[in-house]
LUMPALO-335315 format. One record per residue (C-alpha): residue number from 1; x, y, z. Coordinates in nm, 2 decimals. Each point is the difference from the previous one (the first is absolute). Layout:
N
NUM X Y Z
...
***
This chain:
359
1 -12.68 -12.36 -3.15
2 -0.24 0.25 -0.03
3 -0.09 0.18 0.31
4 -0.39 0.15 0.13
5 0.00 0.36 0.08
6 -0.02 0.14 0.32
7 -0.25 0.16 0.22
8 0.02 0.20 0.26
9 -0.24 -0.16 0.30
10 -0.08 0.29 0.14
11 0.04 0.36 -0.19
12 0.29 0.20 0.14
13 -0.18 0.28 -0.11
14 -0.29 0.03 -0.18
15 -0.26 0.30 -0.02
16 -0.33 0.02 0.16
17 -0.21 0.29 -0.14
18 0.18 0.33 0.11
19 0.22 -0.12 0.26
20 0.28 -0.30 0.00
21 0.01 -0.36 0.17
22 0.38 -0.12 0.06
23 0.07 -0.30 0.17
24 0.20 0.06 0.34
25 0.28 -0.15 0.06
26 0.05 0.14 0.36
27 -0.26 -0.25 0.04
28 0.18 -0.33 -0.13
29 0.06 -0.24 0.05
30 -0.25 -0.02 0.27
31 -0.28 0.15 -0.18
32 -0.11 0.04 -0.33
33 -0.16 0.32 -0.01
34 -0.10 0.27 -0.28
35 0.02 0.39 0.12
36 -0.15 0.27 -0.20
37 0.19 0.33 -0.09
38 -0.29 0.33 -0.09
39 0.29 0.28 0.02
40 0.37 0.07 -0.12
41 0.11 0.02 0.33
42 -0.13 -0.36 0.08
43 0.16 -0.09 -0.33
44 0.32 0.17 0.15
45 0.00 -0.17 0.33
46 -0.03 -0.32 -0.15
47 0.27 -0.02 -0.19
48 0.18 0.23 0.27
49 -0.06 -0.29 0.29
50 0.00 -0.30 -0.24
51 -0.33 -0.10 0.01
52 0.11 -0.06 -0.35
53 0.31 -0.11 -0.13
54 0.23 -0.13 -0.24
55 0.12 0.28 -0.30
56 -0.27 -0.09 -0.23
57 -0.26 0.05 0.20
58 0.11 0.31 0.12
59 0.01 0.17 -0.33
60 -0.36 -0.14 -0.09
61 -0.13 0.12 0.39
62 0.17 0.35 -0.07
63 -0.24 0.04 -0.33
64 -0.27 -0.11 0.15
65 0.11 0.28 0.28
66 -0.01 0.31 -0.27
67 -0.37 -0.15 -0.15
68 -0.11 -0.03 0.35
69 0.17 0.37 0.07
70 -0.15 0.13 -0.30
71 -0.39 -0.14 0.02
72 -0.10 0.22 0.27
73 -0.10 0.27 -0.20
74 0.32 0.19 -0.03
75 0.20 -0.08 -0.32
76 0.25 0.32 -0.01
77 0.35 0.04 -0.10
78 0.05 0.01 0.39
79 -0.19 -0.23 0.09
80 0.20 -0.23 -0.24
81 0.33 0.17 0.12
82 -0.10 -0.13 0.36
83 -0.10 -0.32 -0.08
84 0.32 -0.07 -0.13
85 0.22 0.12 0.32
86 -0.19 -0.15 0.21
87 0.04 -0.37 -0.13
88 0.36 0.06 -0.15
89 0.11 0.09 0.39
90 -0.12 -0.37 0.13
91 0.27 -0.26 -0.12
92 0.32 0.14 -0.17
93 0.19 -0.32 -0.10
94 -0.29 -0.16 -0.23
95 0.03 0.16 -0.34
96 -0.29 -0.15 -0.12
97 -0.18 0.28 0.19
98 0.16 0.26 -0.12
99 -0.08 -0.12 -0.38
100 -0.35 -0.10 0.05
101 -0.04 0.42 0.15
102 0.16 0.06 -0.28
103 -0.24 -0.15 -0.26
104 -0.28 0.11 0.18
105 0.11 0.35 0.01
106 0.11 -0.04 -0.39
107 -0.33 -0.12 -0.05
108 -0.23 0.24 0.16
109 0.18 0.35 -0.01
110 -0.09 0.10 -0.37
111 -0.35 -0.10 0.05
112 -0.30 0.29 0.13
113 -0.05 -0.07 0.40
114 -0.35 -0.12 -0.11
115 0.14 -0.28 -0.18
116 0.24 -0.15 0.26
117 -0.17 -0.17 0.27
118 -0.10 -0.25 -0.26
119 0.31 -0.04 -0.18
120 0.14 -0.04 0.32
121 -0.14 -0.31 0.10
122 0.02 -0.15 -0.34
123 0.37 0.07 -0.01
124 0.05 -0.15 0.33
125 -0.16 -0.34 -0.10
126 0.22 0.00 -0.28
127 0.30 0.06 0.17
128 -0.14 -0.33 0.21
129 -0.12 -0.21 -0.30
130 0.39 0.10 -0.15
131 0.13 -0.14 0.33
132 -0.21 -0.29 -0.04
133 0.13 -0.09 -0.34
134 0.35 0.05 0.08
135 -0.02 -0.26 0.28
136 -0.15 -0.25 -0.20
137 0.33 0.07 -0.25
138 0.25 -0.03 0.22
139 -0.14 -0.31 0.14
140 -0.01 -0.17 -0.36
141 0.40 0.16 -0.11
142 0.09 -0.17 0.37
143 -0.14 -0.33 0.01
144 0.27 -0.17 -0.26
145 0.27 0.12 0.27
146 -0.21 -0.25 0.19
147 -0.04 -0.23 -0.19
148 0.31 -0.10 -0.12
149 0.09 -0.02 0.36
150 -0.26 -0.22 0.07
151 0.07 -0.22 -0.34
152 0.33 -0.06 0.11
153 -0.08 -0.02 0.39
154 -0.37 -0.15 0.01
155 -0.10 0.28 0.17
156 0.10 0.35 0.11
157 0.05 0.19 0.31
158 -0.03 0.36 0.00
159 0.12 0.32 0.27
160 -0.16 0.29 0.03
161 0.01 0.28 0.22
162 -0.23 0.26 0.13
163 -0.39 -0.03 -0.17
164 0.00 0.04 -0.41
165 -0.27 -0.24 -0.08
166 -0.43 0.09 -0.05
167 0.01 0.23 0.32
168 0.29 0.24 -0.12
169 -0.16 0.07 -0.35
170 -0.33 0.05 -0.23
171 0.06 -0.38 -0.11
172 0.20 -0.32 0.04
173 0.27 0.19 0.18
174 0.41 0.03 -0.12
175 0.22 -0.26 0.18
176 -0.30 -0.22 0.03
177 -0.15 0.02 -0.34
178 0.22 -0.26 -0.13
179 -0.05 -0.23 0.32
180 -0.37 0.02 -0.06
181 0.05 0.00 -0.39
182 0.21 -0.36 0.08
183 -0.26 -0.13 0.23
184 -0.24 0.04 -0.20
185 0.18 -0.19 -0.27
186 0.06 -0.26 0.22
187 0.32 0.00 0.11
188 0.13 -0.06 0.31
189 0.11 0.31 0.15
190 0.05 0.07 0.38
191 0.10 0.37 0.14
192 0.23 0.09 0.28
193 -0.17 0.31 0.09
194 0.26 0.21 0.25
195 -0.26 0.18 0.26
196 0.16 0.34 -0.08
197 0.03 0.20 0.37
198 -0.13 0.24 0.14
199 -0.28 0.00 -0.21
200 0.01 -0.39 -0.02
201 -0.20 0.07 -0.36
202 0.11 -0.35 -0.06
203 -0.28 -0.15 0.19
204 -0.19 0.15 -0.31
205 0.17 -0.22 -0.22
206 -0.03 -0.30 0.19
207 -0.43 0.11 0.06
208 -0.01 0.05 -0.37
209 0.20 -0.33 -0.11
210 -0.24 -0.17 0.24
211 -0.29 0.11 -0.14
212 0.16 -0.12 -0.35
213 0.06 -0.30 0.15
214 0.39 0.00 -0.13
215 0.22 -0.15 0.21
216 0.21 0.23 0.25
217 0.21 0.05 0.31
218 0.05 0.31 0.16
219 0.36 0.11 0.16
220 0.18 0.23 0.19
221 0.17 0.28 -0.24
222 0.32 -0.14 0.12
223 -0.01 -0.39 -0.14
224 0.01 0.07 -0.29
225 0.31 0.01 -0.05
226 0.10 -0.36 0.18
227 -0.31 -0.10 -0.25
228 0.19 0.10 -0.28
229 0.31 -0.12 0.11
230 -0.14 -0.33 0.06
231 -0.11 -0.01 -0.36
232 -0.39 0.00 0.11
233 -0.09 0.29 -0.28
234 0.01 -0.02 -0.34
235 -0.08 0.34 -0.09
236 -0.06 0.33 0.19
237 -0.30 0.23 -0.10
238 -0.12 0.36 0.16
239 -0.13 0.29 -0.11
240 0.12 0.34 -0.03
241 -0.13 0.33 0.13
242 0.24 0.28 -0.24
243 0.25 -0.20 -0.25
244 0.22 0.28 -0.13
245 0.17 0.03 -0.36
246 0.25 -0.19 0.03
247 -0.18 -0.28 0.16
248 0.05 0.07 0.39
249 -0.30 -0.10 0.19
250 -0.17 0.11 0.30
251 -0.21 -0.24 0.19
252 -0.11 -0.08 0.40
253 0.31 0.01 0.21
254 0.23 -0.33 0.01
255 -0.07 -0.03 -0.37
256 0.38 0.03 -0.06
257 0.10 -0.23 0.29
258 -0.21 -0.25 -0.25
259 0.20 0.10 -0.31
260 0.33 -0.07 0.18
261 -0.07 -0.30 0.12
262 -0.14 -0.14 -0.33
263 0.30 0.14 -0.18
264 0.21 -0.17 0.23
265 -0.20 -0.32 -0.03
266 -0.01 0.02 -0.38
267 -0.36 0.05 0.03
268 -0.22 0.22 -0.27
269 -0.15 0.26 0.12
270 -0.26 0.21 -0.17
271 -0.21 0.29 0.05
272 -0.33 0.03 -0.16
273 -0.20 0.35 -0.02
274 -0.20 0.15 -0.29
275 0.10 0.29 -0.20
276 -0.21 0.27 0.26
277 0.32 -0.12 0.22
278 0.30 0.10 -0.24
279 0.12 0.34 0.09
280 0.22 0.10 -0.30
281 0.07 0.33 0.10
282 0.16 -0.09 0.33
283 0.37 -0.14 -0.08
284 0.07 -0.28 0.20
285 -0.11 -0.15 0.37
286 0.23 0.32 0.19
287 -0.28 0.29 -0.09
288 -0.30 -0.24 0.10
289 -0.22 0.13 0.30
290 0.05 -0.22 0.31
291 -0.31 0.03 0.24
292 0.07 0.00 0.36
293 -0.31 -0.07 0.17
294 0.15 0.00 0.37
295 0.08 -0.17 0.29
296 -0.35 -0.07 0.13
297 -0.07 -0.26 -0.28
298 0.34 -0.19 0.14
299 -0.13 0.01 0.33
300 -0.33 -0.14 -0.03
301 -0.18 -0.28 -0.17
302 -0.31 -0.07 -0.07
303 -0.15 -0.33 0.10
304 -0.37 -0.19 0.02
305 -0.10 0.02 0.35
306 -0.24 -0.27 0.18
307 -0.30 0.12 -0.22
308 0.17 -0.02 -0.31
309 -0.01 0.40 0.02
310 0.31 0.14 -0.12
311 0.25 0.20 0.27
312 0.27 0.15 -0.01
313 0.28 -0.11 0.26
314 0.32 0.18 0.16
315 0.34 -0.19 -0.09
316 0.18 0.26 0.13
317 0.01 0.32 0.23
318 -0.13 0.29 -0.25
319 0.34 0.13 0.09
320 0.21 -0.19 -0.13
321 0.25 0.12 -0.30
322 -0.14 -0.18 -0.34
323 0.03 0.08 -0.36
324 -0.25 -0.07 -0.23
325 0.09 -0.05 -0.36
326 -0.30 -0.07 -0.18
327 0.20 -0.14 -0.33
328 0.34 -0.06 -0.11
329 0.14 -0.02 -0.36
330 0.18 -0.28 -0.21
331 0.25 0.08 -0.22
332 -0.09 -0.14 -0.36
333 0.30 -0.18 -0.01
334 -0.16 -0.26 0.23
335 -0.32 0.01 -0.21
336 0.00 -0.32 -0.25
337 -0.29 0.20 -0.16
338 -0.33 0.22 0.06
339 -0.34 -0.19 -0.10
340 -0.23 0.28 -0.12
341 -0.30 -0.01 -0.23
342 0.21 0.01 -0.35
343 0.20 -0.26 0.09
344 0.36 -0.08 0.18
345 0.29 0.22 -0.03
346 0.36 0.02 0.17
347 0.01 0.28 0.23
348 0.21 0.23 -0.18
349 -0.23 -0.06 -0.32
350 -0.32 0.11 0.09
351 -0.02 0.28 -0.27
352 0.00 -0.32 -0.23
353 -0.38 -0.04 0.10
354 -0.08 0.35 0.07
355 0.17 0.20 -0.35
356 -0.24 0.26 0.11
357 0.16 0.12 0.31
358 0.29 0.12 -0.18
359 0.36 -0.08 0.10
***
């Protein structure tokens, strides 16, 4: 089966003469609604409040942040410098940030100020069109996983958690690329998608799957694991915001009450994440950056009201003692493998595809 390639139905981020469009996801799954970035600090606050999100999409709205930063006329060492600290302070657990600042920066310092601006924004839509590419990889290296499921089953069903499709990413997405890569090749595929509190981001992946039209059903985080008890998945997928060297990964919190489960069930499960994700120099899942993001996101929700509008409602007293873990970490050993854009490795082998990073 050969499948079409995917694309996007609505730019994640695009450019529009001198200033940015992203897509805002504050707005789904209620509206779909483009909102334009002219400054670094908009570029900052958006990636700051999660107007976008997902790891891949960070790192290209972070590039996009130093052309926009640098376009204004002022091109400087500083003014470079700045641009930098500013968007490396938003997010701290999504590596991809921190390397798409760094190829920017490794890009732009040795040139004159005069020269920058431009080769700003062309090195920004590279970093997206590299995204772009790597989603459409990983998508083809996972579909056999689902296919031979679906060859021995007749179909296959799929659990995902958090949002790694189109929305998180420059292209297809991570998790979802091979979903939509198996759709499209016309396989029956269906998705568990676990609705991922507080920032229920799953209701992204059950808008997106919608508009796909592949078959879904969204959960509570916490059935998933009677769902894999019962023997209703086949195969786990998510994405991955930091996956360390030795294959520990970081993703949205209850990640690693998935991986348990599905261990325990004797279900695969796989992350999928290009190579912007792979953060060799960090040794395993213990020196990975957890955001806390605080207990006002545990508190509240946010809802459609009566217009369609959305609001933002109190589940409990502002007071209230909460913790908010933004991500948690899954040891490698209950990895089966990592799906990235040079193919499939174990875990604990991912130097195999990346000799460059050293060992």
């Amino acid at each position: 089966m050969t499948a079409t390639r995917f694309t996007q139905p609505v730019p994640t981020l695009c450019r529009d003469r001198d200033s940015v469009l992203i897509l805002d996801q504050t707005r789904l799954p209620w509206r779909c609604e483009q909102r334009r970035l002219s400054t670094l600090d908009d570029a900052a606050e958006a990636i700051r409040a999660m107007w976008v999100r997902g790891a891949p999409l960070i790192g290209g709205t972070a590039a996009y942040g130093v052309a926009l930063a640098l376009g204004g006329g002022d091109a400087s060492d500083a003014a470079l410098a700045h641009a930098h600290r500013c968007l490396s302070a938003t997010r701290p657990t999504a590596v991809n940030l921190q390397w798409a600042l760094a190829r920017m920066q490794g890009r732009l310092q040795p040139l004159p100020p005069a020269a920058r601006a431009e080769a700003a924004w062309a090195e920004a839509a590279a970093i997206c069109a590299d995204d772009d590419a790597c989603c459409e990889a990983i998508g083809l290296h996972g579909l056999p996983l689902l296919q031979a499921i679906a060859e021995r089953r007749g179909k296959v069903r799929v659990m995902t958690h958090c949002n790694a499709g189109w929305l998180a990413t420059l292209g297809a997405g991570t998790a979802l690329a091979p979903v939509y890569a198996a759709h499209l090749a016309g396989i029956a595929v269906e998705v568990w998608v676990s609705e991922t509190r507080p920032r229920n981001q799953g209701l992204l992946t059950a808008w997106e799957l919608s508009e796909a039209g592949v078959p879904h059903t969204l959960i509570a985080d916490n059935a998933a694991g009677l769902l894999l008890m019962r023997g209703e998945v086949d195969i786990v997928i998510t994405g991955a915001d930091r996956i360390a060297a030795n294959g520990d990964s970081a993703n949205k919190v209850g990640t690693y009450l998935k991986a348990l489960a599905a261990h325990a069930s004797g279900v695969p499960f796989y992350i999928a994440a290009p190579h912007s994700t792979l953060d060799f120099a960090c040794a395993d899942g213990a020196a990975i950056p957890i955001e806390d993001r605080g207990a006002a996101e545990v508190c509240r929700i946010r809802a459609a009201g009566a217009d369609g509008e959305p609001v933002e409602l109190q589940l409990a007293p502002d007071s209230t003692a909460a913790v908010n873990p933004a991500f948690d970490v899954t040891p490698a050993g209950l990895i089966a493998g990592i799906i990235t854009e040079r193919g499939i490795a174990p875990p604990n082998a991912l130097h195999s595809l990346y000799p460059e990073a050293g060992s």
